[in-house]
Each structure stands twice: as structure tokens, then as C-alpha cells.
Residue, then its C-alpha position, 0 to 999 in steps of 0.5 A: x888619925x887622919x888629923x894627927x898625921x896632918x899635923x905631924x907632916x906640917x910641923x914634925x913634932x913628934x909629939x904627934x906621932x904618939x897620937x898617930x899610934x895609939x890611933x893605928x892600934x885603936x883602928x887595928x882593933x876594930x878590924x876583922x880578921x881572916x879567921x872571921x867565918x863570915x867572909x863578907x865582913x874579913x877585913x872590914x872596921x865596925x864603927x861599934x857594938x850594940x848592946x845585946x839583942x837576946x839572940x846570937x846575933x854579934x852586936x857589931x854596928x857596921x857602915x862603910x864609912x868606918x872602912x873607908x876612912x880607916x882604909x883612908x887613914x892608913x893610907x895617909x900613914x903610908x905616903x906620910x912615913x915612906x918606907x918602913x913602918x916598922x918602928x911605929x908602936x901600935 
């Protein structure tokens, strides 16, 4: 996303912005909610799922980096797209 926002802002082509949200819902997709029960992992992106390990564990592959450039994403939309984000289809 951080690469389809860049170029959107260098030639402003909307060509780009298509990509930018299907990127946005791909990264919403991939956060946790505020309804997940445990609190530690609310708001955090997992990078991917695991297969099943035979136990009820949930197969969610989590590092930081995953946060922190989804976190950096969104905030590269924001500061590209002043105001409101209303009209972004994601």
C-alpha cells in the first residue's frame, strides 16, 4: 500500500488508487477487532495463518512488522488524502 500511495501522490493517476483500496481492505482484513477476547492481540495485523497443529490453538502467525507497517500504511493514506476518507472503497 505504501508503494501504490507513493505513486499515486508522484503522478495522480487514479489508476493507483484502485490499488490502494483493495490494499486497505486487504490490511483491514487482517486486524483483530475489539471484540477479540484476548486483549493482547486487539488491534494488532497477523502476517498469516498456520496450518492446524492438532490443538485449539488459532493458527495466526504474529510479528510486529506486520503492525508496524500496516499502522505506517495507514498513515501514509492519511497525510496522502487530507480530510475525509470517506469515499475510499475498501
Amino acid at each position: 500500500m505504501i508503494m501504490w500511495i507513493d505513486l499515486w501522490k508522484r503522478t495522480g493517476e487514479e489508476k493507483y488508487m484502485k490499488e490502494i483500496e483493495t490494499s486497505l481492505g486487504f490490511l483491514l482484513r487482517c486486524q483483530f477487532r475489539d471484540d477479540v477476547e484476548d486483549p493482547a492481540v486487539r488491534g494488532a495485523f497477523f502476517e498469516g495463518i498456520l496450518p492446524p497443529d492438532g490443538t485449539l490453538t488459532p493458527g495466526f502467525y504474529f510479528r510486529d512488522i506486520a503492525t508496524i507497517y500496516s499502522v505506517r500504511a495507514m498513515l501514509e493514506l492519511m497525510r496522502a488524502v487530507p480530510g475525509d476518507l470517506h469515499y475510499i472503497q475498501y
